[in-house]
N, C-alpha and C positions, 0 to 999 in steps of 0.2 A: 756145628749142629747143636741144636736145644737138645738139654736132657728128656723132656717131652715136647710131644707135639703139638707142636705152636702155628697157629695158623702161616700161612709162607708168605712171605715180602711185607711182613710188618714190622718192624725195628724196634731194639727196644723194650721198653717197660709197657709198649701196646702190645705187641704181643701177647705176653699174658692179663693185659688186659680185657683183649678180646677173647681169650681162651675162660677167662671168669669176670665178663661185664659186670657180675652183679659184686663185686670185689671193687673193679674199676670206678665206680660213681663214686664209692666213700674216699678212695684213694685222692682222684683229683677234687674232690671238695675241700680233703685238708691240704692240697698243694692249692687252692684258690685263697684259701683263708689266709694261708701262710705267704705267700707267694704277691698274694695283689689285694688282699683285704686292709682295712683300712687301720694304717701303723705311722708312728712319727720315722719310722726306715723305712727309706724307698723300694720301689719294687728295683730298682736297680741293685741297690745293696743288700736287698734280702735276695735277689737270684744268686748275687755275687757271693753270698756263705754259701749258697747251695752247691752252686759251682766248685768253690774251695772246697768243702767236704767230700764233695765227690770224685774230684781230681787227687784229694788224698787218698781214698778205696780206690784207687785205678778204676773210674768208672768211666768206661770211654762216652755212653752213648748219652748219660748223666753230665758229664760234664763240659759234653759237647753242644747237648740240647739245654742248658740252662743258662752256657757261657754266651749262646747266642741271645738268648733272650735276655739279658742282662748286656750283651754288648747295645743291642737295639734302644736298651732303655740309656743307653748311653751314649748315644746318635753315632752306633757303628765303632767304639772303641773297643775295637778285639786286640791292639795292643795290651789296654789296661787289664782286659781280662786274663790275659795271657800273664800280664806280671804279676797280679793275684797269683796266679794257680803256681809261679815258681818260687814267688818268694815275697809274701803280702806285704812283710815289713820294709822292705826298699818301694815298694809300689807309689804311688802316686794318688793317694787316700787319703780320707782324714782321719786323726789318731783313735778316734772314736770305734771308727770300722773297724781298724787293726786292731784294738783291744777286743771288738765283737767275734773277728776272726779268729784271735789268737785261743777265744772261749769254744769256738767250734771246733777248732781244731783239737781243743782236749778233749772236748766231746766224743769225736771220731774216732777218738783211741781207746775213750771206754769215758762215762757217764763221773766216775770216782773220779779219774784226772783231774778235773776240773777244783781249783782250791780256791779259797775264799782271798786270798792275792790278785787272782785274776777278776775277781767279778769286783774287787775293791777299786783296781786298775780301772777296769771298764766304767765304773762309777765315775772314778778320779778324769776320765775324760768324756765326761756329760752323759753316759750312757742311764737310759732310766731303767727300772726294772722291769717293766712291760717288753723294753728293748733285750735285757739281758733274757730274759724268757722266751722272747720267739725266737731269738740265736739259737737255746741251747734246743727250743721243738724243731728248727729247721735243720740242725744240725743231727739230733736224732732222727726225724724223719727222714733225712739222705743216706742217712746209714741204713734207715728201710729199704728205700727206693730203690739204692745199688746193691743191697745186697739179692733182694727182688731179680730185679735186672741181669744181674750174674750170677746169680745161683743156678739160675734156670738156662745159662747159656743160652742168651738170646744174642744175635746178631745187630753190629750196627753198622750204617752206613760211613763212611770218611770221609764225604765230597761235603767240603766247608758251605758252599751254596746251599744243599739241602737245608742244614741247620740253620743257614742266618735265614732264608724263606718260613721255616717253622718258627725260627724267631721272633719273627718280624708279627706272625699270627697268633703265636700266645701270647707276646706283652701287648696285642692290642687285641686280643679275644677273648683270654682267658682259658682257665684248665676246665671249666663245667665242661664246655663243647668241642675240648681238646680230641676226645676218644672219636666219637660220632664222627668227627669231619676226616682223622686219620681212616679213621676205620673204614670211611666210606672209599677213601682214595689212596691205599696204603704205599702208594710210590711218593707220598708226601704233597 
């Protein structure tokens, strides 16, 4: 049960979306920008830090709902997402992401971790600085998003379907008209 009153059958980071729409617009604008605006990292690779950062805060509905949308941009590889989120450095990436990853993941553990070793690394494997910069915003924004998400004890679904269907509509819709379309239909 929500620590507040959350509208009922909406999952999620909507929930209190719809509980503060006017919160909701800035929110998914910066998951548009970050998420599917225009970056030499794919929107695959950028859900896939999202995903990774949010599977490290144990954020089920987080890294359930981004893992989809990131399997989709990878025509249904939920294996790959799956070995991301247990262990990036054996995954099936290239060295570049893991360096990206490996910058989020200090991130996730506090903003300091992060040392100038790692962002060398990430250089050392072609990463640019535009790149290392929306890592460490995507990476701090998940740590928003989940903490959002569970602080508030929102609920989320676990039928793997749901997700790869929400999937499939925000890596081909986007986050502007994310809220509106849930919100209108909140069984997804």
């Amino acid at each position: 049960m929500a620590h507040i009153r959350l509208p009922q059958g909406i999952p999620g980071i909507l929930g209190p979306m719809a509980f503060s729409p006017e919160t909701a617009k800035p929110l998914n604008a910066l998951a548009e920008v970050l998420l599917r605006g225009p970056n030499t990292l794919t929107p695959a690779e950028r859900e896939l830090i999202a995903t990774y950062v949010s599977s490290q805060n144990d954020c089920h509905f987080c890294q359930s709902a981004h893992g989809a949308v990131a399997a989709h941009h990878l025509g249904g590889d939920e294996e790959l997402v799956n070995a991301i989120k247990l262990n990036f450095e054996s995954a099936d990436i290239s060295s570049k992401l893991k360096a990206l990853l490996a910058i989020a993941g200090k991130v996730q553990k506090g903003g300091k971790q992060v040392a100038a070793e790692d962002i060398a690394g990430a250089r050392q494997q072609g990463a640019t600085d535009k790149e290392i910069h929306d890592t460490v915003l995507i990476a701090a924004a998940f740590c928003m998003f989940n903490r959002y998400v569970d602080g508030l004890a929102t609920w989320a679904r676990h039928d793997p379907e749901v997700y790869r269907s929400n999937g499939k509509r925000l890596a081909e819709e986007g986050y502007l008209v994310s809220t509106d379309r849930l919100l209108a239909n909140p069984q997804g």
